[in-house]
N, C-alpha and C positions, 0 to 999 in steps of 0.2 A: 528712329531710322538713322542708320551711317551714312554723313554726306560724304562725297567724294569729292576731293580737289584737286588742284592742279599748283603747277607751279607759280600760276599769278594771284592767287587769292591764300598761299600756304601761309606767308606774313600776318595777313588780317585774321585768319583761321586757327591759328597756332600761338605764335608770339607774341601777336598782341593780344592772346586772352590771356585774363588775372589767373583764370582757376585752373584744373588737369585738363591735358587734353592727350590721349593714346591714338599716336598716329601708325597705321599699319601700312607701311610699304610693301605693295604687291608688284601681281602681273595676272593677267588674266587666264594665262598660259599654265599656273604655276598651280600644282595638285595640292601641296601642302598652305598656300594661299586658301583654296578653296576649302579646305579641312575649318580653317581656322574664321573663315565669314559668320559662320551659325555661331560660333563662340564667343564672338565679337558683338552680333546684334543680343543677344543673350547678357551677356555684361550691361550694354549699353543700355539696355530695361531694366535691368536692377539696379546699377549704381548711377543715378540720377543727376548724381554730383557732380562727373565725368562727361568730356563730351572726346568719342572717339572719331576719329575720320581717315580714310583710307585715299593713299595717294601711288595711284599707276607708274610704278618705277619708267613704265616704257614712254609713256605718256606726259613723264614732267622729268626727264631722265636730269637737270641741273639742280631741282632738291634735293632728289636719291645717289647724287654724287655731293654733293657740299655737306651732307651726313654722314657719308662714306660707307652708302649702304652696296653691299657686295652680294649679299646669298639674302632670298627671300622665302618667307617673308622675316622681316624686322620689324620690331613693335619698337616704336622710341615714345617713351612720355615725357611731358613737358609740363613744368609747374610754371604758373606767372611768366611762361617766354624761355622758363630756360629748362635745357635739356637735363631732366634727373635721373633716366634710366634707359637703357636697350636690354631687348630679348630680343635671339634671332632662333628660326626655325617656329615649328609647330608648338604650339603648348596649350596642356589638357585646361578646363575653366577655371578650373580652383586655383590650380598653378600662376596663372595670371591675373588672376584676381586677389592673389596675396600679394604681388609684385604692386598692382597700384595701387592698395589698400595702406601699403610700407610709406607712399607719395604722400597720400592726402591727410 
């Protein structure tokens, strides 16, 4: 299951883990957000190695700006703390699953 966090636990949740973490910055509001949830928990059951987490642009709006997230959703992955990749917009499984496959 994708935890969801906020802006006071993103630190403990993201940067300071060693391994990948694919963080999807949404909105609840947002159709192509919701396209991309099933794809996401989908992933998150197959690649084991990964841990993804979804963080509410509206809801922690001083993450989703100090990444300089604009248009949602944005996927940003993170290896050991530090930011190694962004996709923004909708993307099919495969398509995103070659993107953190490139990380790990």
């Amino acid at each position: 299951m994708i935890k969801h966090i906020n802006d006071n636990d993103y630190k403990a949740e993201v940067l300071d883990n060693a391994g990948v973490v694919v963080v999807d910055f949404f909105a609840t509001w947002c159709a192509p957000c919701k396209m991309l949830a099933p794809v996401l928990e989908e992933l998150q059951g197959e690649m084991g190695e990964i841990k993804i987490v979804k963080i509410d642009v509206d809801e922690s709006p001083i993450t989703a700006s100090k990444y300089g997230v604009q248009s949602i959703p944005t996927i940003k992955i993170f290896k050991a703390g530090a930011e190694v990749a962004t996709k923004m917009g909708f993307m099919p499984k495969e398509a995103l699953k070659e993107v953190i496959e490139e990380v790990i």
